[in-house]
CHARMM-style PDB file with segment names, atoms N, HN, CA, C and O in Angstrom:
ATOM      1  N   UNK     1     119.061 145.393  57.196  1.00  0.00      PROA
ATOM      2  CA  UNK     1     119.025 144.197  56.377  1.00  0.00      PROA
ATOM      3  C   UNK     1     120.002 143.154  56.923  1.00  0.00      PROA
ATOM      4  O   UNK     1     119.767 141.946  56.943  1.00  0.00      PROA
ATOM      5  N   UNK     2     121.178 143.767  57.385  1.00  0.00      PROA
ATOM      6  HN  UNK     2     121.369 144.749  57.368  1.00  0.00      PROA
ATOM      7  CA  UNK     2     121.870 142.454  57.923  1.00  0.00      PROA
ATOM      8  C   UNK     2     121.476 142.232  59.371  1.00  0.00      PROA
ATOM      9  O   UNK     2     121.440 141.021  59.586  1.00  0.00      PROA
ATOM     10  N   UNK     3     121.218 142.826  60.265  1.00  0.00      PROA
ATOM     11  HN  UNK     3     121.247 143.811  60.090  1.00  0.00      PROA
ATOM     12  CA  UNK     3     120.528 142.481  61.569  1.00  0.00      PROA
ATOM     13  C   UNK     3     119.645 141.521  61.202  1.00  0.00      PROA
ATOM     14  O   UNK     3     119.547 140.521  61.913  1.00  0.00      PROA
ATOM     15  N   UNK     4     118.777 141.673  59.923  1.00  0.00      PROA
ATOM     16  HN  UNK     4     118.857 142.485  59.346  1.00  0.00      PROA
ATOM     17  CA  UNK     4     117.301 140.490  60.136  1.00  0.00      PROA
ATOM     18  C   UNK     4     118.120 139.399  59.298  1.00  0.00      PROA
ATOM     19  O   UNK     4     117.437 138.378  59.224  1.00  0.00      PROA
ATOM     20  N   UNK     5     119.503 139.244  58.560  1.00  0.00      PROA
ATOM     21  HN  UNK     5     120.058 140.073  58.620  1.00  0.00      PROA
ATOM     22  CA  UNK     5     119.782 137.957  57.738  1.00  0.00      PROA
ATOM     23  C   UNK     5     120.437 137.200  59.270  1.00  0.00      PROA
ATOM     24  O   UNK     5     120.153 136.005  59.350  1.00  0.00      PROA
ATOM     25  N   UNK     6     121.277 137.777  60.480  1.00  0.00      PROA
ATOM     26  HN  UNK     6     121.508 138.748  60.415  1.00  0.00      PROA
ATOM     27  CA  UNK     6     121.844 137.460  61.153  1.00  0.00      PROA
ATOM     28  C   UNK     6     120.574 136.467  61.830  1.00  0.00      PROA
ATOM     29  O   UNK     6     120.516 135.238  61.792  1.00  0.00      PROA
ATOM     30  N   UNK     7     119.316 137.692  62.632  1.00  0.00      PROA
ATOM     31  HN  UNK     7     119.363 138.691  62.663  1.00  0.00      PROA
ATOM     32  CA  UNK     7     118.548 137.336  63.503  1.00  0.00      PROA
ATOM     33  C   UNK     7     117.792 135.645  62.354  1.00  0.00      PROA
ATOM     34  O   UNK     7     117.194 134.809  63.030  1.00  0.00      PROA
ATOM     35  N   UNK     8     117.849 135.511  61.617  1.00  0.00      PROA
ATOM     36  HN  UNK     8     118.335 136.190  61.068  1.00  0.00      PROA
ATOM     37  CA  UNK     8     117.509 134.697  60.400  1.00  0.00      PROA
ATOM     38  C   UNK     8     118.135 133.405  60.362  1.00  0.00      PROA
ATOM     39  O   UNK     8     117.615 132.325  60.083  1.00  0.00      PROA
ATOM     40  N   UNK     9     119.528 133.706  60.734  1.00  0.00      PROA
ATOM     41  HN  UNK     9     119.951 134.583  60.961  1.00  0.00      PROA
ATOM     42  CA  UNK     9     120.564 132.714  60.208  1.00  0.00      PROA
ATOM     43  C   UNK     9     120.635 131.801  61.967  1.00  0.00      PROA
ATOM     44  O   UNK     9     120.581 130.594  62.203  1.00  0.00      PROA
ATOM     45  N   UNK    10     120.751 132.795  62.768  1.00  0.00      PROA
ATOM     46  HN  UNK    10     120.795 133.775  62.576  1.00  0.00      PROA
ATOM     47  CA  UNK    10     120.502 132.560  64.529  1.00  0.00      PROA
ATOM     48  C   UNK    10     119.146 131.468  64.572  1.00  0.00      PROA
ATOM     49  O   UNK    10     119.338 130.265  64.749  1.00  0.00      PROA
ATOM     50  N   UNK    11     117.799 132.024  64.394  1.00  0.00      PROA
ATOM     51  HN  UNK    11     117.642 133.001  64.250  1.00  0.00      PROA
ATOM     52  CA  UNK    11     117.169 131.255  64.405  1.00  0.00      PROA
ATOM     53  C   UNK    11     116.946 129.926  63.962  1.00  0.00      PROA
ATOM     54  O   UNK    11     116.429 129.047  64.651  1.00  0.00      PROA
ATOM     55  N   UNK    12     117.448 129.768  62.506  1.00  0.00      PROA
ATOM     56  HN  UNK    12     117.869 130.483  61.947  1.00  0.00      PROA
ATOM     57  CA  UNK    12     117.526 128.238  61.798  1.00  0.00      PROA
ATOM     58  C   UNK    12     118.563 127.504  62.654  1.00  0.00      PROA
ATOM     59  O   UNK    12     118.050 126.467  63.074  1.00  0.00      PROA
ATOM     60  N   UNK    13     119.740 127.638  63.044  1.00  0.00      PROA
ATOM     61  HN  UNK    13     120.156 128.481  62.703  1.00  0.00      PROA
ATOM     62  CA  UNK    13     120.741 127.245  64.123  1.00  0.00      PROA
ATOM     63  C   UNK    13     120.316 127.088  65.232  1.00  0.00      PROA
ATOM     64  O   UNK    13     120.846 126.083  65.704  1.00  0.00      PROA
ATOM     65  N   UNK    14     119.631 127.546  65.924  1.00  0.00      PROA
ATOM     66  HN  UNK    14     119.200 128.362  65.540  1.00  0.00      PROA
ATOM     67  CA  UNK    14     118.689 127.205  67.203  1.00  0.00      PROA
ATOM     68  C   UNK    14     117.482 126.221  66.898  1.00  0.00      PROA
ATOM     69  O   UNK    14     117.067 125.552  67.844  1.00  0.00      PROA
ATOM     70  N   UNK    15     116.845 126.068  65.573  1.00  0.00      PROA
ATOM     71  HN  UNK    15     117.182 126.611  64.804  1.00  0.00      PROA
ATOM     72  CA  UNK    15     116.110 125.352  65.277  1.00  0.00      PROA
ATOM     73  C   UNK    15     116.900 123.678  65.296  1.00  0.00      PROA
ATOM     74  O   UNK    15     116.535 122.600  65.767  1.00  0.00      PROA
ATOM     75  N   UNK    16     118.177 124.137  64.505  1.00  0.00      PROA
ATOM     76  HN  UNK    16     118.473 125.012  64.123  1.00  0.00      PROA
ATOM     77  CA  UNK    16     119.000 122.543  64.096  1.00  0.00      PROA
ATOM     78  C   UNK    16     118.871 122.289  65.547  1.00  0.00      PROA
ATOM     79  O   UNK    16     118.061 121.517  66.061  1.00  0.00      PROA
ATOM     80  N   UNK    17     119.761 123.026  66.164  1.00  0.00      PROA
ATOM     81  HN  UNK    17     120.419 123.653  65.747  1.00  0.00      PROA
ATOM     82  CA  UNK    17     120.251 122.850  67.953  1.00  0.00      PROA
ATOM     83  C   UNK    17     118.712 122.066  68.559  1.00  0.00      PROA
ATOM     84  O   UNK    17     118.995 120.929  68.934  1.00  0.00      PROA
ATOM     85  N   UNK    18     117.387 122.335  68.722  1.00  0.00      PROA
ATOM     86  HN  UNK    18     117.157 123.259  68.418  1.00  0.00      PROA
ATOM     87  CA  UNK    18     116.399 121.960  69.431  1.00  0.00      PROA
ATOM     88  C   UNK    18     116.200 120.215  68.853  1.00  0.00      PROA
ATOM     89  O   UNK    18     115.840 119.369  69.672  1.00  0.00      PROA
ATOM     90  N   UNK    19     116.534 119.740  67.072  1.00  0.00      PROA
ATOM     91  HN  UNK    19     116.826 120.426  66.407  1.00  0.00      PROA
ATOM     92  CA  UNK    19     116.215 118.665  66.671  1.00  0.00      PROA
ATOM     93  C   UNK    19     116.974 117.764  67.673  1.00  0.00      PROA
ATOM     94  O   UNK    19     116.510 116.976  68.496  1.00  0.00      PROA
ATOM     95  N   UNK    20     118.417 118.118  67.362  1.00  0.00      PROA
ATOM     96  HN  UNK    20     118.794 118.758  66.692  1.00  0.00      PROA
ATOM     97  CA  UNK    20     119.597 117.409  67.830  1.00  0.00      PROA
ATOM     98  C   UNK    20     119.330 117.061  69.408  1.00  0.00      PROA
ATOM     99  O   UNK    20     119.566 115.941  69.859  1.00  0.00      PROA
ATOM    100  N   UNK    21     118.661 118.451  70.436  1.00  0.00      PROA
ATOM    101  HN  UNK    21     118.469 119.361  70.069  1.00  0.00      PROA
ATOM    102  CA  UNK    21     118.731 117.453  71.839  1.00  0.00      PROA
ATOM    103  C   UNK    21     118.016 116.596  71.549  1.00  0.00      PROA
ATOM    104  O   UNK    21     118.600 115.513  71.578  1.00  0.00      PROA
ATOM    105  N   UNK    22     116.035 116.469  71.010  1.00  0.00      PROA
ATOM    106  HN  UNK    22     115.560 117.349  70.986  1.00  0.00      PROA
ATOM    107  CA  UNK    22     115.820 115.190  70.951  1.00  0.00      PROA
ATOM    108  C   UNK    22     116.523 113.965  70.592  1.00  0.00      PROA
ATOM    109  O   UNK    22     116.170 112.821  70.879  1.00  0.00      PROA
ATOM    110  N   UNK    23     117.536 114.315  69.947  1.00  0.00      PROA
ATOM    111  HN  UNK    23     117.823 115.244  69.714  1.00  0.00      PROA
ATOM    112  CA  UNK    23     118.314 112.642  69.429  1.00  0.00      PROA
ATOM    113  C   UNK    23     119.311 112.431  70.272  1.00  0.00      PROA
ATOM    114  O   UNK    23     120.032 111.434  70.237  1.00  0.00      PROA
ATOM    115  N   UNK    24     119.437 113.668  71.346  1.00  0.00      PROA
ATOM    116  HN  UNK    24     118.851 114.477  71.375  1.00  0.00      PROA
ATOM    117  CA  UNK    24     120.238 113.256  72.216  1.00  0.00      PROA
ATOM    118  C   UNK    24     119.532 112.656  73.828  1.00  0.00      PROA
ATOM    119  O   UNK    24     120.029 111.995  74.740  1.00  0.00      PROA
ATOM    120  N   UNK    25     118.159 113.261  73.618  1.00  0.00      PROA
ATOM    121  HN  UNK    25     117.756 113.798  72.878  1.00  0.00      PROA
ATOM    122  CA  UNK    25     117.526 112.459  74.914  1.00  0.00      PROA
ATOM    123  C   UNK    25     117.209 111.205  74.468  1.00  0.00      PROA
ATOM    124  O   UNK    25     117.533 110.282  75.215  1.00  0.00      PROA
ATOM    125  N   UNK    26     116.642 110.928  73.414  1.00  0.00      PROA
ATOM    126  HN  UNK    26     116.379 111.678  72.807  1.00  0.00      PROA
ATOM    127  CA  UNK    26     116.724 109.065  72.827  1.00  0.00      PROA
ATOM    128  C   UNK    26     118.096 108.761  73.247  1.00  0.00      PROA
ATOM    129  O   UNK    26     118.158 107.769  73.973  1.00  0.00      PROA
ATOM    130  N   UNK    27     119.149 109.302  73.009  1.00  0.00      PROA
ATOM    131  HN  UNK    27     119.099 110.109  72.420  1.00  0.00      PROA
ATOM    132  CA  UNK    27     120.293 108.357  73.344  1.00  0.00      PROA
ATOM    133  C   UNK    27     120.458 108.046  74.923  1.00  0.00      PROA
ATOM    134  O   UNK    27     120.873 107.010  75.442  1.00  0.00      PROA
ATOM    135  N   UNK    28     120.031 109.201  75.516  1.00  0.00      PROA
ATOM    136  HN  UNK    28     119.694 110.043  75.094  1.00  0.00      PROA
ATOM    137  CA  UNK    28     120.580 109.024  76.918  1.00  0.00      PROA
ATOM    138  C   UNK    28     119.520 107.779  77.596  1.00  0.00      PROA
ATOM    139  O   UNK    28     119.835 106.872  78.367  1.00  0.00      PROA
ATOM    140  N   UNK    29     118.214 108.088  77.026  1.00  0.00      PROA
ATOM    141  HN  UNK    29     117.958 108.825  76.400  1.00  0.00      PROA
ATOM    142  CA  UNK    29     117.089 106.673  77.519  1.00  0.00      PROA
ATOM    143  C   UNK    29     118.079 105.566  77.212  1.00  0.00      PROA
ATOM    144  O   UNK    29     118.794 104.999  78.038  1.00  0.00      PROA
ATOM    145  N   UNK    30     118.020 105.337  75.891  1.00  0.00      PROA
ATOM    146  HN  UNK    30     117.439 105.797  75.220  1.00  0.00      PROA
ATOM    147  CA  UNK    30     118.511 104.160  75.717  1.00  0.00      PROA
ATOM    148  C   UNK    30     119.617 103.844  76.491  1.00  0.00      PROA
ATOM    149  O   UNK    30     119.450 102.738  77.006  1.00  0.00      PROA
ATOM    150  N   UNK    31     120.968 104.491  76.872  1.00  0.00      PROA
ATOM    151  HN  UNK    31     121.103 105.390  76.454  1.00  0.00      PROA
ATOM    152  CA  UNK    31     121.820 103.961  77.666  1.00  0.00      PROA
ATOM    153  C   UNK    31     121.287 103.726  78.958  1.00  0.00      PROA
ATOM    154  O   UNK    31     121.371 102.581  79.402  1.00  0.00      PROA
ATOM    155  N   UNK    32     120.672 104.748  79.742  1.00  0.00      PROA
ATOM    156  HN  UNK    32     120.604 105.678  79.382  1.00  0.00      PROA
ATOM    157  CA  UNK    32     119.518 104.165  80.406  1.00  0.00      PROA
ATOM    158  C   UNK    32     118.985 102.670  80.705  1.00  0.00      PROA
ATOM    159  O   UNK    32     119.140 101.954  81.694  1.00  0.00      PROA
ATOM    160  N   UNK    33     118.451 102.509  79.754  1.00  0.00      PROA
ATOM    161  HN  UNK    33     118.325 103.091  78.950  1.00  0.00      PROA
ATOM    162  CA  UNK    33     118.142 101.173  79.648  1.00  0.00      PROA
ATOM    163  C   UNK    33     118.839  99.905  79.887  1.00  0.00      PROA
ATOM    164  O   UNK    33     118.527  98.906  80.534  1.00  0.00      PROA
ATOM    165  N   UNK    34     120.435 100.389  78.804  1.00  0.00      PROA
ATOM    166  HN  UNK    34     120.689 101.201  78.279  1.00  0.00      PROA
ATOM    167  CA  UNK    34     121.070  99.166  78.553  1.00  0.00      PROA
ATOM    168  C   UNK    34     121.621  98.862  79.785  1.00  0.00      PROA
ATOM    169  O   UNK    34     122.124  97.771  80.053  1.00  0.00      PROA
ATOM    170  N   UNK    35     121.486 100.395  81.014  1.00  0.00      PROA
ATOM    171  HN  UNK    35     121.078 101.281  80.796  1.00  0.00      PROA
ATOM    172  CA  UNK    35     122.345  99.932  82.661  1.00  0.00      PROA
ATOM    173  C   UNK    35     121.381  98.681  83.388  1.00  0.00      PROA
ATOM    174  O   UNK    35     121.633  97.568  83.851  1.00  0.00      PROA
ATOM    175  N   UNK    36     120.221  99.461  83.225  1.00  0.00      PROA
ATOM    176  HN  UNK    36     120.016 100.365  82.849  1.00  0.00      PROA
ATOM    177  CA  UNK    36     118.965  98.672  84.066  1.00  0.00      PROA
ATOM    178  C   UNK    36     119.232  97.006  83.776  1.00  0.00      PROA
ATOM    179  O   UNK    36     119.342  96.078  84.576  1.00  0.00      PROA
ATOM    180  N   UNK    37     119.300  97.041  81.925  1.00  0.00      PROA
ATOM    181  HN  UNK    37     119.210  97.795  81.275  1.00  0.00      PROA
ATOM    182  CA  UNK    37     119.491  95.687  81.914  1.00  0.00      PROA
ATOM    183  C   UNK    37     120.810  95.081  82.002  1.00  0.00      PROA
ATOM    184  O   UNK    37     121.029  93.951  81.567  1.00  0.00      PROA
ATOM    185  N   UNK    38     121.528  95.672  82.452  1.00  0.00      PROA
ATOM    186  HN  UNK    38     121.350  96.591  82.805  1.00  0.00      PROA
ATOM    187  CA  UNK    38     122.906  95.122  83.243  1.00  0.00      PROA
ATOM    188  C   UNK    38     122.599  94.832  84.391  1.00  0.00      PROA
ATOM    189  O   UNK    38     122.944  93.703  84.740  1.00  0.00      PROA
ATOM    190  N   UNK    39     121.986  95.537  85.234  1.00  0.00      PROA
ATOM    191  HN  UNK    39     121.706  96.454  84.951  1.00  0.00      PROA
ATOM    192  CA  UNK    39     121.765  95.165  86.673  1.00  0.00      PROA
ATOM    193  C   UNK    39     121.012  94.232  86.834  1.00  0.00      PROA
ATOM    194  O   UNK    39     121.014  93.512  87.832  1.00  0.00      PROA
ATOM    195  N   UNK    40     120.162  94.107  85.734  1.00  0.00      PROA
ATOM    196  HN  UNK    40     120.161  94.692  84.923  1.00  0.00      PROA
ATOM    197  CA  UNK    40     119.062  93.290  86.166  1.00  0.00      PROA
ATOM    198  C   UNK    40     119.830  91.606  85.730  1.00  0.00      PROA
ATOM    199  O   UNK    40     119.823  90.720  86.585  1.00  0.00      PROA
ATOM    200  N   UNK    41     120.427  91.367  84.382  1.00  0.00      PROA
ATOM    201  HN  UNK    41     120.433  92.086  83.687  1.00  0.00      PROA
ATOM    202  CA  UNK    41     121.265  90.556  84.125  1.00  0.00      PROA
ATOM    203  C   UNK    41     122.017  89.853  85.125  1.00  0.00      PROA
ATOM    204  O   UNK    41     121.943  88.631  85.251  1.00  0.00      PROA
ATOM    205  N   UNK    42     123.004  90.859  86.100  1.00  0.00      PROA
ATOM    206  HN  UNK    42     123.064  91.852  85.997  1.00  0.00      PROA
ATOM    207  CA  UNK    42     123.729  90.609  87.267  1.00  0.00      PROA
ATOM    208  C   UNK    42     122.771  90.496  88.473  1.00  0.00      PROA
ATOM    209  O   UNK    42     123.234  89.932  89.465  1.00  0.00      PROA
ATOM    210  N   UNK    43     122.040  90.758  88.507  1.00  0.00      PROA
ATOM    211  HN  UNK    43     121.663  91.216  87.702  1.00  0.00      PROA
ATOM    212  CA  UNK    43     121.358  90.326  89.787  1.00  0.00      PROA
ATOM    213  C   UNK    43     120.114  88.846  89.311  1.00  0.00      PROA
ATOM    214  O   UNK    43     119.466  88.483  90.293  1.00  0.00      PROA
ATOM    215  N   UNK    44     119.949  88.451  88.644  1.00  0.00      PROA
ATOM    216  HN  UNK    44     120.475  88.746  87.847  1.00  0.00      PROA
ATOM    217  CA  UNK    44     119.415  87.503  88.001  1.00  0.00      PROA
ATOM    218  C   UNK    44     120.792  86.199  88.326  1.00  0.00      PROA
ATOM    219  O   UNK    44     120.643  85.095  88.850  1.00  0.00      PROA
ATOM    220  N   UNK    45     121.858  86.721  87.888  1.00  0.00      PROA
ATOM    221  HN  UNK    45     121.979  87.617  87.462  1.00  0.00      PROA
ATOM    222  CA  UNK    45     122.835  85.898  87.838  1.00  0.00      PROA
ATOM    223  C   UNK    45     123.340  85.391  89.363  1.00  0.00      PROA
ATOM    224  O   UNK    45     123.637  84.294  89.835  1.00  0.00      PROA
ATOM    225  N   UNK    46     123.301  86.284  89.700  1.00  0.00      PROA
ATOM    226  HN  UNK    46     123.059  87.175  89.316  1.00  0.00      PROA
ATOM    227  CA  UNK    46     123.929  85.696  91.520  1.00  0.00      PROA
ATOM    228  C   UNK    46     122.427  84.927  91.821  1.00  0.00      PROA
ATOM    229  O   UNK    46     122.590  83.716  91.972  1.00  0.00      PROA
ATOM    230  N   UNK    47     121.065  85.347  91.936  1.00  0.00      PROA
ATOM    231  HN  UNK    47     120.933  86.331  91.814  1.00  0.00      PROA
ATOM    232  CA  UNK    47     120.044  84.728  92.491  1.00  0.00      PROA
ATOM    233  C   UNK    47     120.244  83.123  91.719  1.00  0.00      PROA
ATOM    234  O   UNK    47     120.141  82.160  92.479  1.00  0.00      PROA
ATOM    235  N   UNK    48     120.413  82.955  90.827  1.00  0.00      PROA
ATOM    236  HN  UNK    48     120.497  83.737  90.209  1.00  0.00      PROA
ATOM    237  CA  UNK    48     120.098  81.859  89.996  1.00  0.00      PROA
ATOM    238  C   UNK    48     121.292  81.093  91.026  1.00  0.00      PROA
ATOM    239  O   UNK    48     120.901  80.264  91.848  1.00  0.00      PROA
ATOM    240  N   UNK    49     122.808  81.447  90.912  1.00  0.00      PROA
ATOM    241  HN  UNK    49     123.126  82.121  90.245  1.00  0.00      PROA
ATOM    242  CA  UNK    49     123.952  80.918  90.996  1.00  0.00      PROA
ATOM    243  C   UNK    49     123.478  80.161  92.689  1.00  0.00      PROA
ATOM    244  O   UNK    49     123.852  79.042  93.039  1.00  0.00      PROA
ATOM    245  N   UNK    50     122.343  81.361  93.786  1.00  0.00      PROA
ATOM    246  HN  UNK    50     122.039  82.270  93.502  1.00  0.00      PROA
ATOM    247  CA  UNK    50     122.046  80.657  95.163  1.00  0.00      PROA
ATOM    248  C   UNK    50     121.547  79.747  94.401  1.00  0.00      PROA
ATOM    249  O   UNK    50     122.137  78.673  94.287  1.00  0.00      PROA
ATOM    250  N   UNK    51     120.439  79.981  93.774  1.00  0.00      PROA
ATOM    251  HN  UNK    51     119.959  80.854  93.867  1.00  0.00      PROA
ATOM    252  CA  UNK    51     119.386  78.970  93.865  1.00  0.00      PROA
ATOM    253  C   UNK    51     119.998  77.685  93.836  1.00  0.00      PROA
ATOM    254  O   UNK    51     119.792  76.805  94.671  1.00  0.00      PROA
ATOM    255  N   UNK    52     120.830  77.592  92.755  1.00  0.00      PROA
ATOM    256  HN  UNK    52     120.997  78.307  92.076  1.00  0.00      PROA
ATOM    257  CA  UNK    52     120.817  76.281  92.480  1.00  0.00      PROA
ATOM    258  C   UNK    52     121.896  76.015  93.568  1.00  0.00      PROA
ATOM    259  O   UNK    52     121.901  74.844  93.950  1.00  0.00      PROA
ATOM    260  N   UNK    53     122.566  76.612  93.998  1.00  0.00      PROA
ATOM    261  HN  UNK    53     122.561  77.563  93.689  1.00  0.00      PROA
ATOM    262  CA  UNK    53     123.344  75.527  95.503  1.00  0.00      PROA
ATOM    263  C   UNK    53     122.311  75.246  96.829  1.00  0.00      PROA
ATOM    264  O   UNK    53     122.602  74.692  97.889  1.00  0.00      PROA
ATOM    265  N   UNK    54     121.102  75.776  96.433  1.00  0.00      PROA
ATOM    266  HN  UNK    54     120.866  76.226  95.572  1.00  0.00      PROA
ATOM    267  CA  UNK    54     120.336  74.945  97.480  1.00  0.00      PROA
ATOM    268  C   UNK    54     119.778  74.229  96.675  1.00  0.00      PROA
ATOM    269  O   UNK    54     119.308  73.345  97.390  1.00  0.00      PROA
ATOM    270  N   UNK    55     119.409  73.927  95.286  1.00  0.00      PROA
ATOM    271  HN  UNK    55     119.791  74.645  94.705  1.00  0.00      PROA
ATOM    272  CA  UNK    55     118.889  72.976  95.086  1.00  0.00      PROA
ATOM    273  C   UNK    55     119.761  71.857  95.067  1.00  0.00      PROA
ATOM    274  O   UNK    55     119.325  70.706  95.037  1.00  0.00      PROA
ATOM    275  N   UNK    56     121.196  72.185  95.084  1.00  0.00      PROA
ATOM    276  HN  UNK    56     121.550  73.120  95.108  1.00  0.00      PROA
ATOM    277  CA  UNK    56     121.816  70.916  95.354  1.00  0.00      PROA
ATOM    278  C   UNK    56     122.081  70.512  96.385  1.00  0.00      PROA
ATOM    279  O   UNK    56     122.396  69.322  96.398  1.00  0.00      PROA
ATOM    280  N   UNK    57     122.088  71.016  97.287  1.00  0.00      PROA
ATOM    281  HN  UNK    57     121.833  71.982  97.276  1.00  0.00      PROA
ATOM    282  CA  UNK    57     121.801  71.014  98.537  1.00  0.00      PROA
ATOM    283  C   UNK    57     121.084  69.915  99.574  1.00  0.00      PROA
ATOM    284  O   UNK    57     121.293  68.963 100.326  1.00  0.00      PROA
ATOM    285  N   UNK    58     119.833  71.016  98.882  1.00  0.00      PROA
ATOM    286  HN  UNK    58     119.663  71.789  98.271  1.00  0.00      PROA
ATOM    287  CA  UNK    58     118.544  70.054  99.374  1.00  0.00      PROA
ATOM    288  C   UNK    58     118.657  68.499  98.305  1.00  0.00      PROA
ATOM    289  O   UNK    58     117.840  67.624  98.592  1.00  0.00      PROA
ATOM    290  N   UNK    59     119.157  68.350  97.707  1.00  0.00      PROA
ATOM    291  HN  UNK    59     119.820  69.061  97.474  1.00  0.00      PROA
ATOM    292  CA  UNK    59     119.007  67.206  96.405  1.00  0.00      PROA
ATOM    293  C   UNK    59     119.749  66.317  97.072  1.00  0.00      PROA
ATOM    294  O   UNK    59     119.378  65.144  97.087  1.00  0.00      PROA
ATOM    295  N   UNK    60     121.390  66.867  98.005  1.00  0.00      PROA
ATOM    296  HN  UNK    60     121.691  67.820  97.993  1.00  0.00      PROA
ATOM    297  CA  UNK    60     122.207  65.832  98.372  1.00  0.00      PROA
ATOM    298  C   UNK    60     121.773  65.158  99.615  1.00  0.00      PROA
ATOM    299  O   UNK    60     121.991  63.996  99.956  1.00  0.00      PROA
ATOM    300  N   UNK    61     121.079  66.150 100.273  1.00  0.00      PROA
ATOM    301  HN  UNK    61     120.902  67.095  99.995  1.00  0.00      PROA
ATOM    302  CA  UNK    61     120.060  65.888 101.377  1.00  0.00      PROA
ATOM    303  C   UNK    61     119.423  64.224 101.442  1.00  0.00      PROA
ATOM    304  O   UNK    61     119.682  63.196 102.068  1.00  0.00      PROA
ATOM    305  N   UNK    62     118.371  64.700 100.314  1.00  0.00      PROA
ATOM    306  HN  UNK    62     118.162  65.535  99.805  1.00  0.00      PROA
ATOM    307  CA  UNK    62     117.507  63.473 100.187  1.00  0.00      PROA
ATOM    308  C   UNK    62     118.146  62.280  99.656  1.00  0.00      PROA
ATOM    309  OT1 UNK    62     117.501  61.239  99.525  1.00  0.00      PROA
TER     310      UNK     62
END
């Protein structure tokens, strides 16, 4: 009787344990994400920062 309350009590605890990684692989996507859109932010930012010194560039040009 106590082997099957143990094997009982084990299982519901392995059950909690299986919910919890899913809420821990949502978290890890999402940080995931928030890098991508850092990089992408910073690399947006330097392209923009060329662009526009050739458009002034070419602007002082003409």
């Amino acid at each position: 009787m106590l082997a099957q309350y143990v094997r009982t009590a084990l299982s519901l605890k392995l059950q909690a344990f299986n919910v919890d990684r899913r809420a821990v692989t949502a978290i890890e996507y999402a940080l995931i994400a928030a890098l991508i859109a850092v990089v992408i932010i910073g690399a947006v930012t330097l392209v923009g920062k060329g662009l526009q010194n050739t458009f002034n560039t070419v602007s002082s040009e003409l």
